[in-house]
N, C-alpha and C positions, 0 to 999 in steps of 0.2 A: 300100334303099328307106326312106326319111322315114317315120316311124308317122304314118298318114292316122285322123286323130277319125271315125270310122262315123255318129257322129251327125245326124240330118240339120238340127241346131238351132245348129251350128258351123260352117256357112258353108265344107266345108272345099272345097279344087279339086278337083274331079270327073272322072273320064274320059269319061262318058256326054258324046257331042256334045250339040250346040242342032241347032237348024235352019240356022245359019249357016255347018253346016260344022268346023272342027276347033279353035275356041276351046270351053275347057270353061267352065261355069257353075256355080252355087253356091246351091242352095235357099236363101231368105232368107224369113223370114215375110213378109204381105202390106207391114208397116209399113217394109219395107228395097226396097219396090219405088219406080222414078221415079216424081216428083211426076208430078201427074195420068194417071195411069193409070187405068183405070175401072173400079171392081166386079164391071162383067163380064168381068173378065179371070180372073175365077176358076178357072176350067178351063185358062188359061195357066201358074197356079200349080201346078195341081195336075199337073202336065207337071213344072216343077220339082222337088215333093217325089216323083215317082217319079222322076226321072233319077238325081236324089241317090241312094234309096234303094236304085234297080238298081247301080247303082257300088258302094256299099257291101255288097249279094248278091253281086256279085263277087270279093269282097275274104272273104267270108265263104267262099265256095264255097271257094277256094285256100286257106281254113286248114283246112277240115273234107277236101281232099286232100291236104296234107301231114303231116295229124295217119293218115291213113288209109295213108300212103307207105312206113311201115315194118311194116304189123301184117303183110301177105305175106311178107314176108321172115322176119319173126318167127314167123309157124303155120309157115312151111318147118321151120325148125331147130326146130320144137318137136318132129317125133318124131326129132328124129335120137340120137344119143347126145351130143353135146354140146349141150344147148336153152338160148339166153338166157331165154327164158321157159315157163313153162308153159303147155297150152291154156287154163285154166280163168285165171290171169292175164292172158293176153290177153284174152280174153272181156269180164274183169270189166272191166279197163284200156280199155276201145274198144267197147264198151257202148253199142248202138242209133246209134255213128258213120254207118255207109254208111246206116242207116235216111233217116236226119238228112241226111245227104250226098243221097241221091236224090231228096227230096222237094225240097229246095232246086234242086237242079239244074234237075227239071223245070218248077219254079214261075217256075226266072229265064229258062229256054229259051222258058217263053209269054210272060212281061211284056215280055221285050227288044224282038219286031219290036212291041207296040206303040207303046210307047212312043220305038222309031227312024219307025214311020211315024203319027207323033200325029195326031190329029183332034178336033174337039169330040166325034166320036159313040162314039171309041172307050171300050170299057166291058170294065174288069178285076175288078169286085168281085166275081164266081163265082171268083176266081184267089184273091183275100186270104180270102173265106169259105170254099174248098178247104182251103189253108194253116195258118187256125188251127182248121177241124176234125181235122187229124192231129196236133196239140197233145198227144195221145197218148203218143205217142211220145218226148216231151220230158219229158214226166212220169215215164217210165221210166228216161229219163235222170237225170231229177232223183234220183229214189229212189237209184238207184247211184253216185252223182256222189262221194259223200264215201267211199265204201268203195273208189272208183276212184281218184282221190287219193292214198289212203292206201297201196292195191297199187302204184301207180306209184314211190313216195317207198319205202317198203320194197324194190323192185326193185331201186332206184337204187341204195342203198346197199349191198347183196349184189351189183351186179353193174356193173362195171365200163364193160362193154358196151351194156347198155342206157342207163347214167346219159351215155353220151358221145353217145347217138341223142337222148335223153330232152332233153336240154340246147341243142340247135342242130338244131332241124328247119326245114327249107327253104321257106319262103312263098315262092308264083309274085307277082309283083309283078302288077296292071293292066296286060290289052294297052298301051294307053296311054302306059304310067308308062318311066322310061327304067332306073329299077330292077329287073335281071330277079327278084332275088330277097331276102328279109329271112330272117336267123336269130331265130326263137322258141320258148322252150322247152314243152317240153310240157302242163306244170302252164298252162302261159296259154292254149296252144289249147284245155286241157278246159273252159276258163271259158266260151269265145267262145257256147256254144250257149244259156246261161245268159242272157248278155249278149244275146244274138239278139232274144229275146222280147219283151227291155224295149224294145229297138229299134224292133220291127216294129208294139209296137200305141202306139208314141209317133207312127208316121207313121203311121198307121190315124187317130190322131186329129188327124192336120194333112190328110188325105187329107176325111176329113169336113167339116174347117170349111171347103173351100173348092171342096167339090161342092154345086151345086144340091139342094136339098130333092126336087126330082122330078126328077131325074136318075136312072135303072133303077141307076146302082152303089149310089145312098143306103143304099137298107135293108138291103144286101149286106155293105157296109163298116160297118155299126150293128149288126149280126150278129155279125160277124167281132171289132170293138171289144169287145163284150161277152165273146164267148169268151178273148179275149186277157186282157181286162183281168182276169176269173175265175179263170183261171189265174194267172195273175202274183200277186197277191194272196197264193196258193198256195204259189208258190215260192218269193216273200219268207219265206216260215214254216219251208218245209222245206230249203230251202238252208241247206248249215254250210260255205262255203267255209274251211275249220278253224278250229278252235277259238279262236283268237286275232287271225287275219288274213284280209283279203281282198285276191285279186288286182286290180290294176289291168288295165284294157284292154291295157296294154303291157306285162304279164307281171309286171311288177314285185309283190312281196308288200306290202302296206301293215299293217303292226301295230297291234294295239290295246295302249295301253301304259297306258292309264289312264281310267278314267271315272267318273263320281258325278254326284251332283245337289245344285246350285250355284241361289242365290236369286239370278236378273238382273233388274235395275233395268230397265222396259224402258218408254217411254211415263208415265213417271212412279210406275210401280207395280211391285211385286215378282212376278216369276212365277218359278215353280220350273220348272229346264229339267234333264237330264237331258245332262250335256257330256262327250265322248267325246274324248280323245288320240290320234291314232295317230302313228306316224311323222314324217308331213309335213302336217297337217294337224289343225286343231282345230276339231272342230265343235258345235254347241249344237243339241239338240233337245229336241222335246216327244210324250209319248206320245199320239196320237191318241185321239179318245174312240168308243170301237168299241163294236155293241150285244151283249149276251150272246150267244157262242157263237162270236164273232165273233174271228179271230187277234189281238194286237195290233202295232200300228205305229208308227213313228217317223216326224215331219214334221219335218225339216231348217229350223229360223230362220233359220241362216248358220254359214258356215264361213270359217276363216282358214288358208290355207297359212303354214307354221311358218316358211317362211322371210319371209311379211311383214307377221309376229306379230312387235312390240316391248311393252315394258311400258315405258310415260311415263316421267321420272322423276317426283319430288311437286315440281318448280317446272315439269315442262311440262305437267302434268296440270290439264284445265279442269277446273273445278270440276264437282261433279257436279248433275245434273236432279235437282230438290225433289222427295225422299220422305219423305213423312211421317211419322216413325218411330211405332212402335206403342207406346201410352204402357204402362208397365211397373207399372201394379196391372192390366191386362187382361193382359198376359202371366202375372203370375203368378194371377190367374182361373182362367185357361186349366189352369196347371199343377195348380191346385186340382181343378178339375172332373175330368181325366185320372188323377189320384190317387183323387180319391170312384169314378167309375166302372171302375178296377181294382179299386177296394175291393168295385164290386157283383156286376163279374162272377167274381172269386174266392169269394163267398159263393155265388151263383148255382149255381158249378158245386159246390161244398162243399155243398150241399142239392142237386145232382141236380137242376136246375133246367131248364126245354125248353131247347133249342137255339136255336128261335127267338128267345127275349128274349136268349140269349148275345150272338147276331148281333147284333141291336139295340145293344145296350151296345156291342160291340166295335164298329159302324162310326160311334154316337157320339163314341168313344172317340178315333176315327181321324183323325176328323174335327178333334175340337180339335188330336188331335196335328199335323196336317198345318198347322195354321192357326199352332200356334205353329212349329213349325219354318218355315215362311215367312215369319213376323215377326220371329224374335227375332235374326239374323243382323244384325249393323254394321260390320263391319270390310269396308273396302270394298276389290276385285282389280281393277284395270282394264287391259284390255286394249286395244290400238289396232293396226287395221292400215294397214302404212303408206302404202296407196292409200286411205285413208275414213277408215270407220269408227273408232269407241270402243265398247268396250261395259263397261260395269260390272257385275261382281256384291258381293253382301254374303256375307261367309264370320261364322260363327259364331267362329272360333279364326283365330290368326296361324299355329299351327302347320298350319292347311291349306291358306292363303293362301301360303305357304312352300315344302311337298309340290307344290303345280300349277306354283309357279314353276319351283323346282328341275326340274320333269320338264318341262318346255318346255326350258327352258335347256341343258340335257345332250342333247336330240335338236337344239335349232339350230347343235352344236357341228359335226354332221356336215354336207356340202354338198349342204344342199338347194335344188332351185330352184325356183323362184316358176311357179306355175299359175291355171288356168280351169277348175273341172271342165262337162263337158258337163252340160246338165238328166239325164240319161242314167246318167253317173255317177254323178252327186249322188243320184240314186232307189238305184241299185245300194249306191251308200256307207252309205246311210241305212238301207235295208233291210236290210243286214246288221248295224245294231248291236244288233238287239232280241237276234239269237243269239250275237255277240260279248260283249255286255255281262258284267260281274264282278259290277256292283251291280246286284242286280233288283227290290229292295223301296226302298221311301224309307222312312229310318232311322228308325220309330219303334215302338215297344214294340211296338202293336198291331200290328204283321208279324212279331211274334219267336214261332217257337213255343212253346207248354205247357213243354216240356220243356227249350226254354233259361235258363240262370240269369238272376237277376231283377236281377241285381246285387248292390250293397254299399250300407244304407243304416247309417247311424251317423255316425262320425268317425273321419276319418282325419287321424292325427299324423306331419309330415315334420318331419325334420331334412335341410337342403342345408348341406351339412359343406365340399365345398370341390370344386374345378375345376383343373385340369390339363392341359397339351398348346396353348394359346395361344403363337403364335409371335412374338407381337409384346406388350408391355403396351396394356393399355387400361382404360377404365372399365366393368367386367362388372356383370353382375346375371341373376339365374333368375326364372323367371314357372311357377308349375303350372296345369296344365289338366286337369280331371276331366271325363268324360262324363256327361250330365243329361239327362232328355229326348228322348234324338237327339241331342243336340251338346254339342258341346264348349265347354267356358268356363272364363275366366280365374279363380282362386280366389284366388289371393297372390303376391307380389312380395318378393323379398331386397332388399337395401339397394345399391346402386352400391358396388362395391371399388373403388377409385379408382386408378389407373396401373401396375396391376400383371398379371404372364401365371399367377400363382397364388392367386387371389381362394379366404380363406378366410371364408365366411360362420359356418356355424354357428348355422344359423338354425332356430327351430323354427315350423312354425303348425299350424293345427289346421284343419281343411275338410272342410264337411259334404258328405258322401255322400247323394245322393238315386238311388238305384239306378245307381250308377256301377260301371266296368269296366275302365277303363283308366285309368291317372297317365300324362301328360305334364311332360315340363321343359325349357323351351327357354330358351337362353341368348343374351343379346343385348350387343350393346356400347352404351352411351348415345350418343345425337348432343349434343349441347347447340347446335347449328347452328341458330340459327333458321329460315335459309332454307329446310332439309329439311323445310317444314311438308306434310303431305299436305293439297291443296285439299277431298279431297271429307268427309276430319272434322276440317281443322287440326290434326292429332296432327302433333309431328315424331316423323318414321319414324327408330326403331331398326335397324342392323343383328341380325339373326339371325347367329351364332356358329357355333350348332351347337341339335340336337333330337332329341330321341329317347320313348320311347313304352313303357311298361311295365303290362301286363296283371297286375289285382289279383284273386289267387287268394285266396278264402275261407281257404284251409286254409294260406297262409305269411302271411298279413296277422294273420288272427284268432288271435291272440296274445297273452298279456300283456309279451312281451319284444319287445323294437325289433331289424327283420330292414333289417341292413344291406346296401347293393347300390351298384354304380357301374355307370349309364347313360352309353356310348361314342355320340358324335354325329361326326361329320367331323374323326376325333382328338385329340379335347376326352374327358377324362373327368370326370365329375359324379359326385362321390359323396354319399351321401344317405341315410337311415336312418329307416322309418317302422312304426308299427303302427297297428292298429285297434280301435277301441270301438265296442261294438254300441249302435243308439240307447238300448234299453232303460237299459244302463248309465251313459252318457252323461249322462242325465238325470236320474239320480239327486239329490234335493236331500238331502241328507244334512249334518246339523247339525254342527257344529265344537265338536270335544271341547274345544278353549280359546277359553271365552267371551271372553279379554281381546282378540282382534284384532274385524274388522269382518268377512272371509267367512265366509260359514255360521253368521252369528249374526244374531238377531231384530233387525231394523228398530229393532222400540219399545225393546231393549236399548242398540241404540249409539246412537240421539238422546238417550237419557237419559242416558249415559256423558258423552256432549260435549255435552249442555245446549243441542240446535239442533233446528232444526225437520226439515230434511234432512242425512243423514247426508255429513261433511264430506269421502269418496271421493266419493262422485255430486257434490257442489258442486264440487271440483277440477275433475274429470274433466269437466266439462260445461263449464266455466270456460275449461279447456287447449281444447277441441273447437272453440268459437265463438272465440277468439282465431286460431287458426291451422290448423282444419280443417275449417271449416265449406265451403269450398269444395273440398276434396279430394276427387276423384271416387270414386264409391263408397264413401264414409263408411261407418262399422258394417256396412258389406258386405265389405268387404276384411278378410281376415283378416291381425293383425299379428302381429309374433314371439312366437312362445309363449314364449320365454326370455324378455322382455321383459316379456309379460304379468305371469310368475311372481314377475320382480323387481319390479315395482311390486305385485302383491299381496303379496309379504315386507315391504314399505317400509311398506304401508298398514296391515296389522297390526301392524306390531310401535311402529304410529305415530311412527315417523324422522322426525329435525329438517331431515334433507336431501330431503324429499319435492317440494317446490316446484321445485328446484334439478334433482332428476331428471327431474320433469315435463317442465322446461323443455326437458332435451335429448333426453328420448325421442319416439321414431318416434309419429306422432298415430292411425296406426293402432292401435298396442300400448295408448295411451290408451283410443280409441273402445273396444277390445277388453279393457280392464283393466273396464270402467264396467260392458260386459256380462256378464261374467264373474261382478261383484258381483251382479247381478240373478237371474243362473243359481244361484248358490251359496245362495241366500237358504234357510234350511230350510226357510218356507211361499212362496210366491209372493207379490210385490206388494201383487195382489188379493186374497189370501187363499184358505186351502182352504176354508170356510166359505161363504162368496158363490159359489165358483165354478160348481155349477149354477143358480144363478139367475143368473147371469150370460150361461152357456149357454141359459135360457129366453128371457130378456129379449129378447137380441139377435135369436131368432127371429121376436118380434112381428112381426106385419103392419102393423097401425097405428100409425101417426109417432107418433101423442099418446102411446097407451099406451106406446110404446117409451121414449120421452123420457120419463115419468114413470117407467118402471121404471128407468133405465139411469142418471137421477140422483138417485134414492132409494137403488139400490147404493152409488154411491159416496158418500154421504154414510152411509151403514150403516160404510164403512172405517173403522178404527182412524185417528185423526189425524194418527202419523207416517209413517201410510202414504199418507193420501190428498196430503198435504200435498208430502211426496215424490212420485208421480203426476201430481200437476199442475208440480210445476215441470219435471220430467221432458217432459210434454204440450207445454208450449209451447219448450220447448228443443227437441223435435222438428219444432216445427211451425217455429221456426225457420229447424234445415238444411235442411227441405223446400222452404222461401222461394229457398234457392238450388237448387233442381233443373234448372235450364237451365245450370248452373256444376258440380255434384255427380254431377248422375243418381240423385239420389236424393227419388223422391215418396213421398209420405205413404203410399202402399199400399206401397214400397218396405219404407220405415222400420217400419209395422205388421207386414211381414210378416217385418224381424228380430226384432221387440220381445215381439211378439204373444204366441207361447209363451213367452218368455223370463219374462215379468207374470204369465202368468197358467196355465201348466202345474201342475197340481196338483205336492202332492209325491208320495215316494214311497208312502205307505200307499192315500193318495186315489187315485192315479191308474192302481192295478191293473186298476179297473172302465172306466177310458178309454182307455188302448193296448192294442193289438188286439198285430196282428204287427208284425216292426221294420217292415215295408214300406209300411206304413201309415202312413210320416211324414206323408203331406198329408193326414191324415185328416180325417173329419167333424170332430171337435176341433179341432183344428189348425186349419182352415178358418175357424171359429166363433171360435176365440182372437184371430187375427186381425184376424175382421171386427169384435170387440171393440174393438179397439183403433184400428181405424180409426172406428169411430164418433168416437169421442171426441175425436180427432186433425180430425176433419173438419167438430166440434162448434166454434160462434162459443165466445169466450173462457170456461171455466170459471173462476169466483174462490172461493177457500174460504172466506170471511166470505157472501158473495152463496148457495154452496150451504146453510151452513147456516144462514141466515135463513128461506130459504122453504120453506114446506110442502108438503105434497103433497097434491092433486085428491082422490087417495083411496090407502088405504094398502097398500100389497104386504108379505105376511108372506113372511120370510126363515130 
């Protein structure tokens, strides 16, 4: 026998006659009936959705008697001395069957002659309100269902006997049907009763929409509705059709293979959906918004059967629908505010502080978190199926955009074929993934418990030493990805090895920890193809190589020595060598025992050396930057090769006649990264340790005027070769930021490398201002910052114009 869809929303062929005698018919909603037919033909329909629904009672009766076909034979030989099963497994395994068995029976022995002798007057809804008051019943069932399962599946495997009963029991086909019989295994008829429910109050509510309002079934069938739908609610919660998979109607097991929550592009705007893999099937949903007390749920957006899921390539891929990306000094806002309010609810709970203001803070807290993980995601995954649809989401990292490929890909290997689920299904499918799901929080701090690690903040130093197991040469390069926030993001890039299958880099950088957990390093081969450009950000797409993922232990990172390791990805191996510096140490400015170079020596010392106004490393380096990197994406964000860095700070101090010449060939990163480096190293800051709480006062002002009087009365309090250096500094910033539609890098961007960089106290001063290392985005921090974006966001400062004019009234310092 053909598996017949039960549904009565699938139009499937029917055994229940018409009136006409022995052609079957097919419940269609009112909108599938011939043109002009009249309204009042309503009660014609509702003849329809019972024909349908008695056909499919029939169909149901025959599996709850083939499920019930074996248990007699099974209680026989339970007391014999040879028993396939025990009584107390059977019991548990067949559990309220005949309960379930008899009540059906008798509900289809009354509905049958009405609905063979129809009438407008005939009235069944004491039959459906009967029906779902023994609901009971079912509930019982439910409670035992997964313990029954699990007896059956252990049975099976201890007993030979049973798993060949268990595997092929006998469905009686439809008087009807020319199939006398179908083999279905057991695990699928225990489902069917499950499945019943969903059924019976889906036609409950096709049964109502197309009964008259004063019809005596109305309020019977709105009774009955409720009790159904009550229940179901219910058993979406307490059903665990096991822990990993649910069965299909046709026995079949469907796996959950993978799920998380992914930012889809959907009507122009980001929504965060919650996307579930299974087997044959990929679906996207959204968590329901339920009121306290209330179970939760999953509402289904759409779904793609796996076999008619393609991923475009980047020249068939339409461009994507205009979203607005979130500009990137609100994002890092966001990341500020998330950092001050861990800072209050850590203090909070460190004073023993109520519970109630915790909460406060924490769903503050939550709040920004959720806001930036919806924003800051741009790498875009799109998918298409290939009857419709496209859908797009933004993934934070390539390496997850990669993970969902890869695990699509690997299930469309097997033969799957192309479906419709019933409305029916799709509820069942969907209701099961709130208890299937892996991932149950959306990834942000504020769902991590008290007692989970806070992470790694400081710096971490990689060395990518070299790669092996490439079967072919090609042009390689490694990318790291650290976790931040909730997600993941690009930190640095190695150089392209150019045509070879044993790329040795040798590369070191440095990458700041903002309570990160994991290192990534994924390997790609360059395209140089134009035409590979992705439409929805013009990048031309790389191939991925190989990737892999390595958890950073407090207790092998925090070291003074370098812990070497090779990360294995699809027979690539990566070797690579890193340690860690805690931010405290980090940021040490610590003076340079030989005054003759330029790091770790006073500002006013090396313009007096070289007789200039700005020290001649910062004119270089800002010289090389707008020549050839001012449009390089992520300027002074990307970090460049530490080895690189180091040679050009050897070069710059020991003042080498070949300094111009290395310039010229070094990476414009290792440049951006030599410039900042000088600024870090300086023994006082920029701005001075002197100024720097009035600097912190200023910025706080409310009033524009006082702030602008205080904020260029500081910097004219600067020593000359400082201020002097700051401003040409200022507008060379304000420069790259000119190309922020080409860089990605705005002025809040730029402020918020520079910011501590200028204006960090040193070490004696800044005991009283770093709290814990965790406390990178601190109040400080925050204030540093927003320093420097003042100024950056201030119309053109000129040093002859500052020190000309006076001041309103005078701020002692």
């Amino acid at each position: 026998m053909p598996y017949i869809d039960e549904s009565p929303t699938m139009s499937p062929q029917l055994s229940a006659r018409g009136q006409g005698g022995g052609d079957s018919i097919s419940p269609t909603p009112p909108e599938g009936l011939a043109p002009g037919v009249e309204a009042g033909k309503g009660l014609e329909m509702r003849k329809l959705v019972l024909s349908g629904f008695l056909a499919s009672e029939e169909i149901y009766i025959n599996q709850l008697e083939a499920l019930l076909l074996p248990m007699k034979p099974l209680k026989a030989t339970a007391t014999t001395s040879q028993p396939v099963l025990t009584i107390q497994q059977i019991e548990t395994i067949f559990y309220k069957i005949q309960d379930i068995y008899e009540i059906h029976k008798e509900f289809y022995d009354s509905l049958c002659p009405k609905v063979q002798q129809w009438d407008s007057q005939v009235t069944m809804g004491h039959l459906f309100q009967k029906l779902a008051s023994q609901l009971g019943v079912y509930k019982a069932f439910v409670d035992n269902y997964k313990v029954a399962l699990e007896t059956a599946e252990k049975c099976s495997q201890s007993n030979n006997q049973f798993q060949k009963i268990s595997e092929e029991l006998k469905v009686k086909g439809p008087k009807d049907s020319k199939d006398s019989h179908t083999s279905v295994t057991m695990e699928a008829l225990l489902y069917k009763p499950i499945d019943r429910v969903t059924r019976s109050t889906l036609v409950l509510h096709d049964l109502l929409k197309h009964t008259p309002v004063d019809h005596p079934d109305y309020p019977l069938l709105q009774d009955a509705l409720r009790i159904s739908q009550n229940f179901l609610s219910s058993i979406n919660e307490d059903i665990d059709p096991r822990r990993t998979a649910v069965t299909t109607p046709k026995g079949e097991t469907r796996q959950l293979v993978k799920d998380g929550f992914l930012v889809e592009v959907s009507e122009s705007s980001r929504k965060l959906r919650h996307v579930f893999l299974f087997t044959d099937v990929l679906l996207c949903a959204k968590l329901k918004k339920t009121s306290a007390g209330k179970h939760q749920q999953y509402d289904c957006k759409w779904y793609i059967p796996l076999a008619d899921l393609v991923f475009p390539s980047p020249e068939e891929s339409e461009a994507s629908p205009q979203v607005h990306p979130f500009p990137d000094h609100e994002l890092e806002d966001m990341k500020m505010k998330i950092s001050a309010l861990k800072s209050e609810i850590q203090k909070e709970k460190a004073n023993k502080g109520q519970s109630r203001a915790i909460e406060r803070l924490k769903k503050k807290m939550f709040e920004n978190e959720f806001l930036l993980l919806l924003n800051s995601p741009t790498i875009p995954f799109r998918i298409h199926n290939r009857n419709g649809k496209s859908y797009l989401f933004l993934l934070s990292s390539d390496y997850e955009r990669s993970e969902w490929r890869e695990a699509i890909q690997k299930l469309q290997k097997k033969d799957l074929q192309a479906f419709v689920l019933s409305s029916v299904e799709l509820q069942v499918l969907t209701g099961s993934c709130f208890k299937l799901r892996t991932v149950h929080n959306i990834p942000v701090t504020s769902n991590k418990d008290d007692d989970e690690s806070p992470g790694l903040y400081g710096f971490l130093h990689v060395i990518v030493h070299s790669a092996k197991g490439f079967k072919q040469s090609a042009n390689l390069y490694c990318t790291l990805e650290v976790d931040s926030f909730g997600y993941f993001v690009s930190k640095a890039k190695t150089r392209v090895f150019r045509d070879t299958t044993e790329p040795k880099w040798d590369e070191e950088f440095e990458i700041e920890l903002e309570g990160s957990q994991s290192l990534r390093i994924l390997c790609y081969e360059k395209c140089y193809d134009k035409s590979k450009v992705n439409k929805d950000n013009n990048e031309i797409v790389d191939k991925i190589m190989g990737k892999g993922q390595i958890q950073l232990d407090p207790q092998t990172v925090e070291t003074k020595n370098w812990h070497t390791d090779v990360i294995e990805m699809n027979g690539i191996k990566v070797e690579f060598s890193m340690k860690f510096t805690s931010r405290d140490t980090s940021l040490k400015r610590t003076p340079s025992k030989k005054q003759t170079g330029v790091f770790g020596v006073k500002i006013s010392v090396v313009t007096k050396r070289e007789r200039s106004k700005v020290p001649y490393i910062v004119r270089q380096c800002v010289e090389e930057v707008e020549k050839r990197g001012i449009e390089e994406v992520g300027i002074y964000r990307i970090s460049g090769v530490a080895t690189d860095i180091q040679a050009l700070k050897a070069v710059f101090d020991a003042n080498n006649k070949d300094i111009l010449l290395m310039l010229s060939d070094m990476d414009i990163n290792a440049i951006a990264g030599t410039l900042k480096l000088y600024f870090r190293e300086l023994p006082e800051p920029l701005l001075t340790d002197r100024l720097y709480p009035a600097f912190m006062e200023g910025i706080a002002l409310s009033d524009p005027a006082a702030k602008e009087n205080c904020m260029m009365h500081l910097l004219r309090t600067l020593p000359d070769p400082n201020l002097i250096t700051f401003l040409f500094l200022l507008e060379h910033l304000k420069r790259v930021a000119e190309k922020e539609p080409i860089n990605k890098m705005s002025l809040h961007n730029l402020a918020t490398v520079f910011g501590p960089t200028l204006l960090r106290p040193s070490e004696v001063e800044s005991k009283a201002h770093l709290t814990s290392a965790a406390d990178i985005w601190s109040h400080d921090v925050m204030a540093q910052v927003q320093v420097l974006l003042y100024y950056l966001q201030h119309p053109p400062i000129s040093f002859a114009e500052l020190k000309r004019n006076t001041l309103y009234f005078s701020t002692d310092v």
